[in-house]
PQR file with spaces between the fields and no chain letter, atoms N, CA, C, O and H, PARSE charges and radii, in Angstrom:
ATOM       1  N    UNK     1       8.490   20.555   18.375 -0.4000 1.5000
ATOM       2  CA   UNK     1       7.514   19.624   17.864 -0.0000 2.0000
ATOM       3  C    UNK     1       8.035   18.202   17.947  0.5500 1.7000
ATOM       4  O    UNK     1       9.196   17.837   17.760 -0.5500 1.4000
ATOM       5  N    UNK     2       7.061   17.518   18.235 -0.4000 1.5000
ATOM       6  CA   UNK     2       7.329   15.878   17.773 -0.0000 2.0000
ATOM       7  C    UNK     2       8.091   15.335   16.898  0.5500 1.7000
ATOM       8  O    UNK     2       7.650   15.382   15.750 -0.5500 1.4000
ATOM       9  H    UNK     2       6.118   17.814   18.387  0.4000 1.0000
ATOM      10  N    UNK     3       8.891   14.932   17.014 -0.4000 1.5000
ATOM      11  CA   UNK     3      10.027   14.273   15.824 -0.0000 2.0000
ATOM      12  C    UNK     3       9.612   13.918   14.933  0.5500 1.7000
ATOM      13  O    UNK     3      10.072   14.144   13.814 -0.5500 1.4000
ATOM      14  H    UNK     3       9.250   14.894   17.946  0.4000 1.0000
ATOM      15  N    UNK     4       8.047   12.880   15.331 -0.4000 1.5000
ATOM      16  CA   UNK     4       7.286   12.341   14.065 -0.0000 2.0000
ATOM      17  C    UNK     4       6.472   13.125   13.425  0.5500 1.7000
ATOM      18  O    UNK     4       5.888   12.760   12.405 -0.5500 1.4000
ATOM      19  H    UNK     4       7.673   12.696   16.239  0.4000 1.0000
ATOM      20  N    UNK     5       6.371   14.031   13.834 -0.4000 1.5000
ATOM      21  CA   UNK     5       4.917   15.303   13.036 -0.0000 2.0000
ATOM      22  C    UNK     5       5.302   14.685   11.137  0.5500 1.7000
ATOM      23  O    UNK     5       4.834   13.928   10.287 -0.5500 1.4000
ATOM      24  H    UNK     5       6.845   14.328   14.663  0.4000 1.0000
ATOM      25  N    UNK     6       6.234   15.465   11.302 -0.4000 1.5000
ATOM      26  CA   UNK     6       6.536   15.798    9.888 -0.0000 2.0000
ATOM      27  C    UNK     6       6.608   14.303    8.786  0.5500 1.7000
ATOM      28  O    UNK     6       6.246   14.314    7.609 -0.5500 1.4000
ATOM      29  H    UNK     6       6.615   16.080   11.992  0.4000 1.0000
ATOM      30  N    UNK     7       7.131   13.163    9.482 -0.4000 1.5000
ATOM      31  CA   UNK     7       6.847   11.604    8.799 -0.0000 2.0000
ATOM      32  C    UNK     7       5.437   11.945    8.090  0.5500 1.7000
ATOM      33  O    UNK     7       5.023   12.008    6.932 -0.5500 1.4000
ATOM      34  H    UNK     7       7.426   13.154   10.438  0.4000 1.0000
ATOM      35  N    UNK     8       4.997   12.103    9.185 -0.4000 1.5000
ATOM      36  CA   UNK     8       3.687   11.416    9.614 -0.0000 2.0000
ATOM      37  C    UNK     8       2.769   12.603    8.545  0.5500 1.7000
ATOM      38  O    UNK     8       1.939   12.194    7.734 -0.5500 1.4000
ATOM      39  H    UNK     8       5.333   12.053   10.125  0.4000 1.0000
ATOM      40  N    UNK     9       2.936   13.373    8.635 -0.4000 1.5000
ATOM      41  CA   UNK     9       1.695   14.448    8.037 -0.0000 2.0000
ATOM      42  C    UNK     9       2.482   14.006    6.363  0.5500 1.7000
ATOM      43  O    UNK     9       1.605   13.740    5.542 -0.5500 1.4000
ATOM      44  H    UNK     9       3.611   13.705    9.294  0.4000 1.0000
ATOM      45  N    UNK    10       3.757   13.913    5.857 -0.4000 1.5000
ATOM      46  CA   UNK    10       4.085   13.541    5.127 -0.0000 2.0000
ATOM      47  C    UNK    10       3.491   12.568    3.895  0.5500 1.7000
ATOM      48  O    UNK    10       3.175   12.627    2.707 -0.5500 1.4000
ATOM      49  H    UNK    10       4.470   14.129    6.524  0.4000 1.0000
ATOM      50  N    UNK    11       3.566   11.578    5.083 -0.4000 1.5000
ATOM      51  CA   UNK    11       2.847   10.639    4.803 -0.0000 2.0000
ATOM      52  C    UNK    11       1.403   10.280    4.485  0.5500 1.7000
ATOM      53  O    UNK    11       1.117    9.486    3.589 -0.5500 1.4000
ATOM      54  H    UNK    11       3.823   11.530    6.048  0.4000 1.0000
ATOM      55  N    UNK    12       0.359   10.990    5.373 -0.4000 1.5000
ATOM      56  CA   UNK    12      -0.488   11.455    5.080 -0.0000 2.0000
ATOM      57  C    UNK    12      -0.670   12.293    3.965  0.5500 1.7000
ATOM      58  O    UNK    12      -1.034   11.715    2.941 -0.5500 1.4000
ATOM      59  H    UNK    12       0.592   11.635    6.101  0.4000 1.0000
ATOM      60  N    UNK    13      -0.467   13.814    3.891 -0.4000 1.5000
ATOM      61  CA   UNK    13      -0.396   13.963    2.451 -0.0000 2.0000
ATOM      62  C    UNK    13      -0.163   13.040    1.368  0.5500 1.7000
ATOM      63  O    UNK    13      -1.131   12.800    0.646 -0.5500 1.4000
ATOM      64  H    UNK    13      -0.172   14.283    4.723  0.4000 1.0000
ATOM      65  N    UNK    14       0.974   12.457    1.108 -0.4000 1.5000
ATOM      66  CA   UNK    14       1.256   10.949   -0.123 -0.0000 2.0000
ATOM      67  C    UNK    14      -0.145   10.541   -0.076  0.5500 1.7000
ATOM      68  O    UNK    14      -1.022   11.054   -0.771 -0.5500 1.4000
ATOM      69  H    UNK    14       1.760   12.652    1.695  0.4000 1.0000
ATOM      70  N    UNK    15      -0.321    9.629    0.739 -0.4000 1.5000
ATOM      71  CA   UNK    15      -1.327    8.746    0.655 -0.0000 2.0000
ATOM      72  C    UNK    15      -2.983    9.535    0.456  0.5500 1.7000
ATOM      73  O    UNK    15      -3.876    8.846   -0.039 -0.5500 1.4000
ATOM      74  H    UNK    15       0.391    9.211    1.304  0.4000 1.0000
ATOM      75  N    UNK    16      -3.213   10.653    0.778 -0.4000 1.5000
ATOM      76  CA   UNK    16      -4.725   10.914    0.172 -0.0000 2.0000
ATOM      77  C    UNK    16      -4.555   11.801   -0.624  0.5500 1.7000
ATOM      78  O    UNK    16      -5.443   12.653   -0.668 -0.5500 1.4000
ATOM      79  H    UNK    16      -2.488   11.212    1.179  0.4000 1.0000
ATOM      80  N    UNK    17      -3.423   11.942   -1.509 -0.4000 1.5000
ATOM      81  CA   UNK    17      -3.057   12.817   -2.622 -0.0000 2.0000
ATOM      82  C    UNK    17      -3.198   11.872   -3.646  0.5500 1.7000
ATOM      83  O    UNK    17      -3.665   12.057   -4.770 -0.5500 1.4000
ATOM      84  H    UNK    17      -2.702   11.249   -1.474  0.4000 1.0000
ATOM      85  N    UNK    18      -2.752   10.842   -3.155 -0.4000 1.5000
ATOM      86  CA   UNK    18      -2.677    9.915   -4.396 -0.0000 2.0000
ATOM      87  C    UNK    18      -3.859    9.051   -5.340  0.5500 1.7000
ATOM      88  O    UNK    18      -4.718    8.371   -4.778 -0.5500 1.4000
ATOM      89  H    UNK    18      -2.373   10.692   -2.242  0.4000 1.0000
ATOM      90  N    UNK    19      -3.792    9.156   -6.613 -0.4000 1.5000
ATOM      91  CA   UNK    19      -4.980    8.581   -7.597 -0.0000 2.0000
ATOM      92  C    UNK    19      -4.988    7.265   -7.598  0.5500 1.7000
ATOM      93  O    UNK    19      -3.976    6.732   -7.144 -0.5500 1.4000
ATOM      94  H    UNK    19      -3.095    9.708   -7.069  0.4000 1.0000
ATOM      95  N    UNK    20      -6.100    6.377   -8.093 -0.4000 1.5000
ATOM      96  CA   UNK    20      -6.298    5.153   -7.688 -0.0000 2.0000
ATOM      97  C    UNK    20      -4.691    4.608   -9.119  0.5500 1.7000
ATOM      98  O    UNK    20      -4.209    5.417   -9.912 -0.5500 1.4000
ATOM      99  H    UNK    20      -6.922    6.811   -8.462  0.4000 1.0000
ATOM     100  N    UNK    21      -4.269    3.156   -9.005 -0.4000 1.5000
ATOM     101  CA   UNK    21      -3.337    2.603   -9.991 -0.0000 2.0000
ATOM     102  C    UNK    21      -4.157    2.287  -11.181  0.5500 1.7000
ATOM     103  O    UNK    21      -5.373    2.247  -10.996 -0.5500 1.4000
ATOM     104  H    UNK    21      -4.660    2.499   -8.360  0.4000 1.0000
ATOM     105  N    UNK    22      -3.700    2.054  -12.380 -0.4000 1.5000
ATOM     106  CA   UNK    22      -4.560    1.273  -13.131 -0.0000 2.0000
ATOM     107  C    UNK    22      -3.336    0.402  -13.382  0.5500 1.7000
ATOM     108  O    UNK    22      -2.841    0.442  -14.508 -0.5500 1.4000
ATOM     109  H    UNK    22      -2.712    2.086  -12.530  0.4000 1.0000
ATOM     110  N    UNK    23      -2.768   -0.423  -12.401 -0.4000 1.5000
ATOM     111  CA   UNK    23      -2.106   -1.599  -12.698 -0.0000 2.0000
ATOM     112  C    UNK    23      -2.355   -2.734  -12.742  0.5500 1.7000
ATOM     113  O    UNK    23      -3.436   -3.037  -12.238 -0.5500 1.4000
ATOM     114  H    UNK    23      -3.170   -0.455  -11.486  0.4000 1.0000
ATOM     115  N    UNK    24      -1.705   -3.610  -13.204 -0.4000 1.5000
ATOM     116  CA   UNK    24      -2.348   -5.004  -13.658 -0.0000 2.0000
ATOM     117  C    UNK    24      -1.096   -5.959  -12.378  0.5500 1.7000
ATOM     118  O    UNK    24       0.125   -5.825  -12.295 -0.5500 1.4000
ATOM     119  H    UNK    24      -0.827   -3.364  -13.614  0.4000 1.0000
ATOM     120  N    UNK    25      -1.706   -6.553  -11.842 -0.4000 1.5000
ATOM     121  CA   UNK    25      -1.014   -7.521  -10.934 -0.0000 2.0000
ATOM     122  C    UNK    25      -1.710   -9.235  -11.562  0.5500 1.7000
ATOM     123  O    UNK    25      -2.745   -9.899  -11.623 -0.5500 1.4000
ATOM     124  H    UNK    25      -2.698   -6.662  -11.910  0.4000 1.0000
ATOM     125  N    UNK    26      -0.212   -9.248  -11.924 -0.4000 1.5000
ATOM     126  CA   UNK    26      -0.288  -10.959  -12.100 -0.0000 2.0000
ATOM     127  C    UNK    26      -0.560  -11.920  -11.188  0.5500 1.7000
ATOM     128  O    UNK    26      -1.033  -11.490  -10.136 -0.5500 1.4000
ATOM     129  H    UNK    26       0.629   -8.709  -11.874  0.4000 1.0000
ATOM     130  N    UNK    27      -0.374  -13.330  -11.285 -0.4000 1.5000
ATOM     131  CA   UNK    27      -0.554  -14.369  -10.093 -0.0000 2.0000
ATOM     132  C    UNK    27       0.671  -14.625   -9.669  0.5500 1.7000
ATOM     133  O    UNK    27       0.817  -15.332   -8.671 -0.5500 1.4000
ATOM     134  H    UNK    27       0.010  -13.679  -12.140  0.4000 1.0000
ATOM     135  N    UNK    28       1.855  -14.057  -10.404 -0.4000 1.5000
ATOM     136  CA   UNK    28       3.692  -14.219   -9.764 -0.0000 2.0000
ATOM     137  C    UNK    28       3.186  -13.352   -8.417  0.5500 1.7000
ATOM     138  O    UNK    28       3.205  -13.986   -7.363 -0.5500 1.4000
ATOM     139  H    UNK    28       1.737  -13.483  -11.214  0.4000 1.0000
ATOM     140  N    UNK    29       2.720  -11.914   -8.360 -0.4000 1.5000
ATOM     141  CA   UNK    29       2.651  -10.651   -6.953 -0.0000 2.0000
ATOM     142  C    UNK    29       1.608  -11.502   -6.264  0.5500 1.7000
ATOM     143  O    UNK    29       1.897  -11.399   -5.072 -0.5500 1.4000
ATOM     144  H    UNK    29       2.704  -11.398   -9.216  0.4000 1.0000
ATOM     145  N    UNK    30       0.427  -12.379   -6.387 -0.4000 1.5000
ATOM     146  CA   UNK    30       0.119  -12.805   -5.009 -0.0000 2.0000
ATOM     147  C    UNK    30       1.042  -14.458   -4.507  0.5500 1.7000
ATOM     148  O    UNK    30       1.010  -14.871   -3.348 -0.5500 1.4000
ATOM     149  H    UNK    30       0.192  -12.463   -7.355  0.4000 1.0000
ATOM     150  N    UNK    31       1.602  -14.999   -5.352 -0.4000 1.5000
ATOM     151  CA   UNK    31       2.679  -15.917   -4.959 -0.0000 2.0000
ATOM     152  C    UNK    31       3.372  -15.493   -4.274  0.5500 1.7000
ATOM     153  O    UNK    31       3.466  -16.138   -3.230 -0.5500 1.4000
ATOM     154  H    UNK    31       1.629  -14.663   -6.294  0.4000 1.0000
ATOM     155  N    UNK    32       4.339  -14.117   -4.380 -0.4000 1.5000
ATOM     156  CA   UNK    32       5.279  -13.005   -4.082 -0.0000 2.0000
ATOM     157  C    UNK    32       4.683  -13.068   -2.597  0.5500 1.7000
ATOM     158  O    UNK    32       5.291  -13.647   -1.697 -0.5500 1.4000
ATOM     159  H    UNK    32       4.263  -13.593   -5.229  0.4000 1.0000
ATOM     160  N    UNK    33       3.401  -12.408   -2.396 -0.4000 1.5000
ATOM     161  CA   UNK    33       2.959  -11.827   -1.327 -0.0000 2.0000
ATOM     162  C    UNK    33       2.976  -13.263   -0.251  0.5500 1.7000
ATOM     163  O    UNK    33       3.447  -13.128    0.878 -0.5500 1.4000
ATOM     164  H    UNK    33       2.907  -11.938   -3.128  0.4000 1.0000
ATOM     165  N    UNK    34       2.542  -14.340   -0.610 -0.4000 1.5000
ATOM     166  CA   UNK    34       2.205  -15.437    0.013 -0.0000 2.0000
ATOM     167  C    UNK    34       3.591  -15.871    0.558  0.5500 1.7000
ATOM     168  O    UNK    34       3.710  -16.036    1.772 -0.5500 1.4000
ATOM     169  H    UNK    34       2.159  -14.451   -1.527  0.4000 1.0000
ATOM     170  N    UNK    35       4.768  -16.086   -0.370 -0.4000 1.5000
ATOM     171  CA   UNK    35       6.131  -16.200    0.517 -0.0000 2.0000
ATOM     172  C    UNK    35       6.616  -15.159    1.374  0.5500 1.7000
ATOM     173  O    UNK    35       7.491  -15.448    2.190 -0.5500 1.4000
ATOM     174  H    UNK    35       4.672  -15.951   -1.356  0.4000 1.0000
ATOM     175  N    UNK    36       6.190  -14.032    1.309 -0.4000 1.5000
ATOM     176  CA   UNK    36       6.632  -13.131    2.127 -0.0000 2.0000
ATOM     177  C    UNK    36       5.987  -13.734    3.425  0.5500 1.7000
ATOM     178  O    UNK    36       6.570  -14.413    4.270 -0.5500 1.4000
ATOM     179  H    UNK    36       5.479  -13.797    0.646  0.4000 1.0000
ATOM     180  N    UNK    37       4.740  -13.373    3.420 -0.4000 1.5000
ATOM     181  CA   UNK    37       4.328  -13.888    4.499 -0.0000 2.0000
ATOM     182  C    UNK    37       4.512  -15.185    5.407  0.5500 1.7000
ATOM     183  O    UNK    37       4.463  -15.310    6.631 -0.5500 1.4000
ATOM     184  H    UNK    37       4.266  -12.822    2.733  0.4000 1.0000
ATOM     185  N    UNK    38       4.692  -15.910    4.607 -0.4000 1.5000
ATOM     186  CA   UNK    38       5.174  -17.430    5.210 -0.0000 2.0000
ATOM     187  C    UNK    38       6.833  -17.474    5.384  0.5500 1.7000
ATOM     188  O    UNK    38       7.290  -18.388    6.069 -0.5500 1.4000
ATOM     189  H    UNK    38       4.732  -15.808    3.613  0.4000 1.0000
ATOM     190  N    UNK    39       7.399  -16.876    5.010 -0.4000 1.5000
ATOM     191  CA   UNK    39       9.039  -16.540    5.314 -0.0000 2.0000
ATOM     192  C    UNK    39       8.989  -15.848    6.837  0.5500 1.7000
ATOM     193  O    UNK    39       9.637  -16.303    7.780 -0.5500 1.4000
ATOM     194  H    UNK    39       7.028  -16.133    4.453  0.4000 1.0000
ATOM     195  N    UNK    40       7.864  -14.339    6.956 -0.4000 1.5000
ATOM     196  CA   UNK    40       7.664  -13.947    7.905 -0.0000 2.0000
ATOM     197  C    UNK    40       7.206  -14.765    9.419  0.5500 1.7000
ATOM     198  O    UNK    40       7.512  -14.374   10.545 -0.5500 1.4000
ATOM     199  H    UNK    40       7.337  -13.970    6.190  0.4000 1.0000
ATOM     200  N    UNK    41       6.726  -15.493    9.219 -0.4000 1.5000
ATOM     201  CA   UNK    41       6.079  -16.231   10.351 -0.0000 2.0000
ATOM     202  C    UNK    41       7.027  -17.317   10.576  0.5500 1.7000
ATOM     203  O    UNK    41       7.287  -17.578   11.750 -0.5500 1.4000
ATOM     204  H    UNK    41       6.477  -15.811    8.303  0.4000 1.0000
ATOM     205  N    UNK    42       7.564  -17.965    9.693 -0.4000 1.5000
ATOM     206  CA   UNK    42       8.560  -19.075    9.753 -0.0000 2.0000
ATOM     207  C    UNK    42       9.984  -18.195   10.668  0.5500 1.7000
ATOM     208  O    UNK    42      10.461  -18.806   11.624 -0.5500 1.4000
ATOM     209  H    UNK    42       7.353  -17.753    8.739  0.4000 1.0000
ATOM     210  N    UNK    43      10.552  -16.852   10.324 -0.4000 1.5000
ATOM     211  CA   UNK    43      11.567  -16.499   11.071 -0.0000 2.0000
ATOM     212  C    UNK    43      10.793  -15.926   12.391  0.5500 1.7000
ATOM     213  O    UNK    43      11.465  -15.842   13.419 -0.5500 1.4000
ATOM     214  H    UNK    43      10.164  -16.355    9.547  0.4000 1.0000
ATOM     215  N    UNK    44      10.028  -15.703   12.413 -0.4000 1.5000
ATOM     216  CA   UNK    44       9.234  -15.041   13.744 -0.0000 2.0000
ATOM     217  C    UNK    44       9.568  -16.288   14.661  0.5500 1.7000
ATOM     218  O    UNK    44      10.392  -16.198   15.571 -0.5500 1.4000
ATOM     219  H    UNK    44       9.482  -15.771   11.578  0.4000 1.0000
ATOM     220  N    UNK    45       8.608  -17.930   14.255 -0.4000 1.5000
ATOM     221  CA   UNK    45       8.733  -18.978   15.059 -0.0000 2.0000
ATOM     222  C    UNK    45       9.906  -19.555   15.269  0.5500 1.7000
ATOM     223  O    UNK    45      10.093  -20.172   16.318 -0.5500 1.4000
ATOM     224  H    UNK    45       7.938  -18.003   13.515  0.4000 1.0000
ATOM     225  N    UNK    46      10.848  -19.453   14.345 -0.4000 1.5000
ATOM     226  CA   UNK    46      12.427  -19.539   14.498 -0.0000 2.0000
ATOM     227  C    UNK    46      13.212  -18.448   15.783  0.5500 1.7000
ATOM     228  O    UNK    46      14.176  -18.808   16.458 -0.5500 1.4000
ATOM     229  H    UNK    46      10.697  -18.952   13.493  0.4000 1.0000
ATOM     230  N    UNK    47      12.546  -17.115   15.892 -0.4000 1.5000
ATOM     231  CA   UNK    47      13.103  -16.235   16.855 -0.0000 2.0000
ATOM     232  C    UNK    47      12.875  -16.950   17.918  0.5500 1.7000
ATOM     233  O    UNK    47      13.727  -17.451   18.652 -0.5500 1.4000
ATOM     234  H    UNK    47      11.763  -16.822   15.343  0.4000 1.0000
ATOM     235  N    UNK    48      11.753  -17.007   18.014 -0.4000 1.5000
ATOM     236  CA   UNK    48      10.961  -17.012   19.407 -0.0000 2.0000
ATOM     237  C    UNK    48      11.613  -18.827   19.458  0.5500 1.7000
ATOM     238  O    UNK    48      11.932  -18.904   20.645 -0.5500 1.4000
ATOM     239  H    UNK    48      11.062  -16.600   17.417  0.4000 1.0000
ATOM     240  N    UNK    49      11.857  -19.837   18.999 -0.4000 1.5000
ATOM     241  CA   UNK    49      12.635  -20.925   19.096 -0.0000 2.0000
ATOM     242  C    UNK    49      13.868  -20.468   20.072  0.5500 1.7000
ATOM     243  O    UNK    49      14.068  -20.720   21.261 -0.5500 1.4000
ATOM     244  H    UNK    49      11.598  -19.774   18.035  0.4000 1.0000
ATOM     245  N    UNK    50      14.624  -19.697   19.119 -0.4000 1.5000
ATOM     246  CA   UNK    50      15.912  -19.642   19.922 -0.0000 2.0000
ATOM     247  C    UNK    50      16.012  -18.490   21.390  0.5500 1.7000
ATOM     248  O    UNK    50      17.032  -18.281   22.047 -0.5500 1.4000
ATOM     249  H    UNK    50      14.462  -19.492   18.154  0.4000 1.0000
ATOM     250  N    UNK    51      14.769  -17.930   21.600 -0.4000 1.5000
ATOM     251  CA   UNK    51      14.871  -17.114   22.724 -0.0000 2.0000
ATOM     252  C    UNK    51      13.436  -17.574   23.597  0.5500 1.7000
ATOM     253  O    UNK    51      12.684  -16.700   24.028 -0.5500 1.4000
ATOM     254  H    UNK    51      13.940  -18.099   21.066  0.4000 1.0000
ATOM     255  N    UNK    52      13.201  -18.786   23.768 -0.4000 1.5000
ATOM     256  CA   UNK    52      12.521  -19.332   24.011 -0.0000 2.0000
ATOM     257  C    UNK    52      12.291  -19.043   25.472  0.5500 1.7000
ATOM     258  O    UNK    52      11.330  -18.571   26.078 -0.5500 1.4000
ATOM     259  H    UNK    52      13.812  -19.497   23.417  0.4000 1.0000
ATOM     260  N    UNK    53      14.155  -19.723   26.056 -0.4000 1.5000
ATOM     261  CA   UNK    53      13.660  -20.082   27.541 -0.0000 2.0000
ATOM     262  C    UNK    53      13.881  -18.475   28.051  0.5500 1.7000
ATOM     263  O    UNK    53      13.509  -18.154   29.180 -0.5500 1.4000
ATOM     264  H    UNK    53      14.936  -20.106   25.563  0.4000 1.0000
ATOM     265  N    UNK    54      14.454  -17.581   27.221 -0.4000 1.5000
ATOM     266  CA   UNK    54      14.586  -16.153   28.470 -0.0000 2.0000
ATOM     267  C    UNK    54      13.361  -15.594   27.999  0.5500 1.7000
ATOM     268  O    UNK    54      13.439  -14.384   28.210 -0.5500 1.4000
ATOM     269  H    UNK    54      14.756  -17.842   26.304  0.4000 1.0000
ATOM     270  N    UNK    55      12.175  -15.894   27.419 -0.4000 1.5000
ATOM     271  CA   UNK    55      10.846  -15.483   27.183 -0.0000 2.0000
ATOM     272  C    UNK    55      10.207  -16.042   28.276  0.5500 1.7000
ATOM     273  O    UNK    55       9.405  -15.313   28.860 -0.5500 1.4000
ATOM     274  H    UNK    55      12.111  -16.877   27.248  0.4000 1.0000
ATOM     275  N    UNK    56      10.400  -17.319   28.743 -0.4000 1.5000
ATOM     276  CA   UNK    56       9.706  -18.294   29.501 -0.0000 2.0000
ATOM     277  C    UNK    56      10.153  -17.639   30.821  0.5500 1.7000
ATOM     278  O    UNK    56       9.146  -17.207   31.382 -0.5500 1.4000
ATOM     279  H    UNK    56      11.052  -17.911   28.268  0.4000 1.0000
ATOM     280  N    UNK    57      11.341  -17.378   31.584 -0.4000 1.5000
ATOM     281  CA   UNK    57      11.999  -17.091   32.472 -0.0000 2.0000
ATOM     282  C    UNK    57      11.431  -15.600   32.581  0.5500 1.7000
ATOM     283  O    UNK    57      11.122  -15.308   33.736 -0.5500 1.4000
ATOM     284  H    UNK    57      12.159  -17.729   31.128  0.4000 1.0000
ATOM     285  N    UNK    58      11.238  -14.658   31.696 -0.4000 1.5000
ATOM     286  CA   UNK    58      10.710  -13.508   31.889 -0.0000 2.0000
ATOM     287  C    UNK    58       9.520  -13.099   32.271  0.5500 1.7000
ATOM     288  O    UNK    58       9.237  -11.977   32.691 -0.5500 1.4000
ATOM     289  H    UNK    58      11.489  -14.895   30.758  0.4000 1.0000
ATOM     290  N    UNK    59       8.553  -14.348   32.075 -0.4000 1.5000
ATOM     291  CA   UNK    59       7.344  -13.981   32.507 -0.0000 2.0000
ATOM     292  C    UNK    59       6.747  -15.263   33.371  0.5500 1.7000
ATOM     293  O    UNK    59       5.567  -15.517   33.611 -0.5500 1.4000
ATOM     294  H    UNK    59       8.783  -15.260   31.734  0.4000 1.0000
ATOM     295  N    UNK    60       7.838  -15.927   33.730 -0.4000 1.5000
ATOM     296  CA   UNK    60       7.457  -16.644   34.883 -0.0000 2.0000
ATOM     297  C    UNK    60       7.661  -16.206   36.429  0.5500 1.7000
ATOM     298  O    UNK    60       7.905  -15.010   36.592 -0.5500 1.4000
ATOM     299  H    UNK    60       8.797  -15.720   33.536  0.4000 1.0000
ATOM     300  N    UNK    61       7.614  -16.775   37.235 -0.4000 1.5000
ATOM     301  CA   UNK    61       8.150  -16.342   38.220 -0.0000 2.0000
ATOM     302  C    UNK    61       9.440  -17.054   38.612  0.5500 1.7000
ATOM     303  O    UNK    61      10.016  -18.052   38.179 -0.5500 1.4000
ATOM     304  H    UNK    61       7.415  -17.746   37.103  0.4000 1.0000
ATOM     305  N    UNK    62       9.755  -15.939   39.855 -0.4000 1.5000
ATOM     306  CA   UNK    62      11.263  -16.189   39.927 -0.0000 2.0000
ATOM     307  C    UNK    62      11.155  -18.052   40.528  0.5500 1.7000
ATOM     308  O    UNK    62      10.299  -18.825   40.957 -0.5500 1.4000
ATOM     309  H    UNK    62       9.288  -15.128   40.207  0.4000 1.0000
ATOM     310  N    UNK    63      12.632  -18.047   40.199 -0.4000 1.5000
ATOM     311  CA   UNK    63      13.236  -19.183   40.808 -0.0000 2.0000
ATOM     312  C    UNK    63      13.522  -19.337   42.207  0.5500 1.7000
ATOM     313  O    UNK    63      14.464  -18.643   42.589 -0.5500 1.4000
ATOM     314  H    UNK    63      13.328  -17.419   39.850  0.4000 1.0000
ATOM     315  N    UNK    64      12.894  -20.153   43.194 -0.4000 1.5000
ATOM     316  CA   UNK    64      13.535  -20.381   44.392 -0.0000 2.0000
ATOM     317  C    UNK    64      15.209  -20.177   44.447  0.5500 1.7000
ATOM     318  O    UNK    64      16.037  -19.853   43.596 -0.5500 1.4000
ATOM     319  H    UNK    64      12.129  -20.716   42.884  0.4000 1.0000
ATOM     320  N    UNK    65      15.276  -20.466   45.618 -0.4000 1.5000
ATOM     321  CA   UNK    65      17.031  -20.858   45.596 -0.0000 2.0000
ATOM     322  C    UNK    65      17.368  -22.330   45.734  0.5500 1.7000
ATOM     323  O    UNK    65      18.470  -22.794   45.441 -0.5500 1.4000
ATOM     324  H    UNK    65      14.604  -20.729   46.309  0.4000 1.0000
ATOM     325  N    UNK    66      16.100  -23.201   46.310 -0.4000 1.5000
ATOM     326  CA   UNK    66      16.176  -24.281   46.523 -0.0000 2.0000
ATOM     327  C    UNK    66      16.861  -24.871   45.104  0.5500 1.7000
ATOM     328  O    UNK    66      17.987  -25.337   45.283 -0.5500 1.4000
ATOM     329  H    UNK    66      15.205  -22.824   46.548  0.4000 1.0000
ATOM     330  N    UNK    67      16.384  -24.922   43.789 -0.4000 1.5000
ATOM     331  CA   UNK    67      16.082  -25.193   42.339 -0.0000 2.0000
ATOM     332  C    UNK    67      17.027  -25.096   42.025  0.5500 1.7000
ATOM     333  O    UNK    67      17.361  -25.868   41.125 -0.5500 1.4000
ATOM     334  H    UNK    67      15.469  -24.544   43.644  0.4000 1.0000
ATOM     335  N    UNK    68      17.998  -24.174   42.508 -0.4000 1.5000
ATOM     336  CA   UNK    68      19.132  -24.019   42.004 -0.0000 2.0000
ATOM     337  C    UNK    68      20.334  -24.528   42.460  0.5500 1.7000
ATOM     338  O    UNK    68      21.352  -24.508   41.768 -0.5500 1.4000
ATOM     339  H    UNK    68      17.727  -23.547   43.239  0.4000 1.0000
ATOM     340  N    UNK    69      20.285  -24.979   43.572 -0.4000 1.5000
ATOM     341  CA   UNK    69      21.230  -25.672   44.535 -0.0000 2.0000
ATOM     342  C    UNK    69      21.869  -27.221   43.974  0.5500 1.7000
ATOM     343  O    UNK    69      21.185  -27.909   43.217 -0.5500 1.4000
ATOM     344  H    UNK    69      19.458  -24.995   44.134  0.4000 1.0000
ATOM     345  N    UNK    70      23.242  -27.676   44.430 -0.4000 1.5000
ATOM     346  CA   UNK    70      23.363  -28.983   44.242 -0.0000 2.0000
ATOM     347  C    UNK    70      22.481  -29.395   45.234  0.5500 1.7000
ATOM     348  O    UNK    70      22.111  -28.908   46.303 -0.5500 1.4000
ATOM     349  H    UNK    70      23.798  -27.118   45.046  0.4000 1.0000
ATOM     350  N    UNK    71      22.199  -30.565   44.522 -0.4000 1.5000
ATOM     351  CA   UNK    71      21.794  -31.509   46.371 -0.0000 2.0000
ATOM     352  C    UNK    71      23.512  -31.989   46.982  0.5500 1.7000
ATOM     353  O    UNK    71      24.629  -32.192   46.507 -0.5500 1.4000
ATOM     354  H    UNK    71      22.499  -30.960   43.654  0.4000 1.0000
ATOM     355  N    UNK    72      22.847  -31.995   48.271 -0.4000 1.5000
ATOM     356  CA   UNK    72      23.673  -32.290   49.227 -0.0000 2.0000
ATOM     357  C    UNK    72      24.078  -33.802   49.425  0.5500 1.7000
ATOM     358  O    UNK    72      23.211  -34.649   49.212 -0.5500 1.4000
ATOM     359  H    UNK    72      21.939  -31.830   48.657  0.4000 1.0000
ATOM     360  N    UNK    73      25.354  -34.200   49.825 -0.4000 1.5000
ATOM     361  CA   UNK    73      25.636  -35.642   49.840 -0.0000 2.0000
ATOM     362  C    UNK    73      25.734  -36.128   51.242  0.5500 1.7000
ATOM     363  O    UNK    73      26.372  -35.485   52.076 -0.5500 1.4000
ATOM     364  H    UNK    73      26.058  -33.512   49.999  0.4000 1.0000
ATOM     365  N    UNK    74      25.249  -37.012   51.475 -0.4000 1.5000
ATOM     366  CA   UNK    74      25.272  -37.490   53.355 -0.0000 2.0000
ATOM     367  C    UNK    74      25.959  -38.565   53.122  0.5500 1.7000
ATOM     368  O    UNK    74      25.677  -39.489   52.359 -0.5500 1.4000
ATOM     369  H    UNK    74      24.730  -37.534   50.798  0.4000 1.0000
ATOM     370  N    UNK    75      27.447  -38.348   54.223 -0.4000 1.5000
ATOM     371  CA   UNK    75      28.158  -39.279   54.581 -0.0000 2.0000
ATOM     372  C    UNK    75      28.141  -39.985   55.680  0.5500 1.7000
ATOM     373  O    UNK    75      28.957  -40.892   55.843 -0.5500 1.4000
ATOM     374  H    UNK    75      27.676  -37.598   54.843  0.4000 1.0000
């Protein structure tokens, strides 16, 4: 079987086994939720900052050889 069967049906069971909460969420858990998210996107645009140019290079096309060459000096 699938490695994941068992996560997964697991998981399933939990989740439609389970009764609704009668918890009380303050305005600290959607503050909570709001830095998560903005922490999230801030290191995402920070990744993609520092792996910028082999993102750019990966889905560009290749480089001539010309581009890469010194130029030449005429004496």
């Amino acid at each position: 079987m699938n490695f994941l069967f068992y996560p997964i049906l697991f998981t399933l069971i939990f989740v439609f086994q389970s009764r609704p909460a009668e918890a009380y969420l303050d305005p600290g858990s959607g503050s909570f939720l709001f830095q998560i998210i903005v922490g999230g996107v801030l290191s995402a645009m920070f990744a993609i900052k520092l792996y910028f140019r082999k993102i750019k290079s990966f889905f560009s096309k290749k480089n001539s050889p010309e581009k890469n060459e010194e130029p030449k000096k005429n004496n």
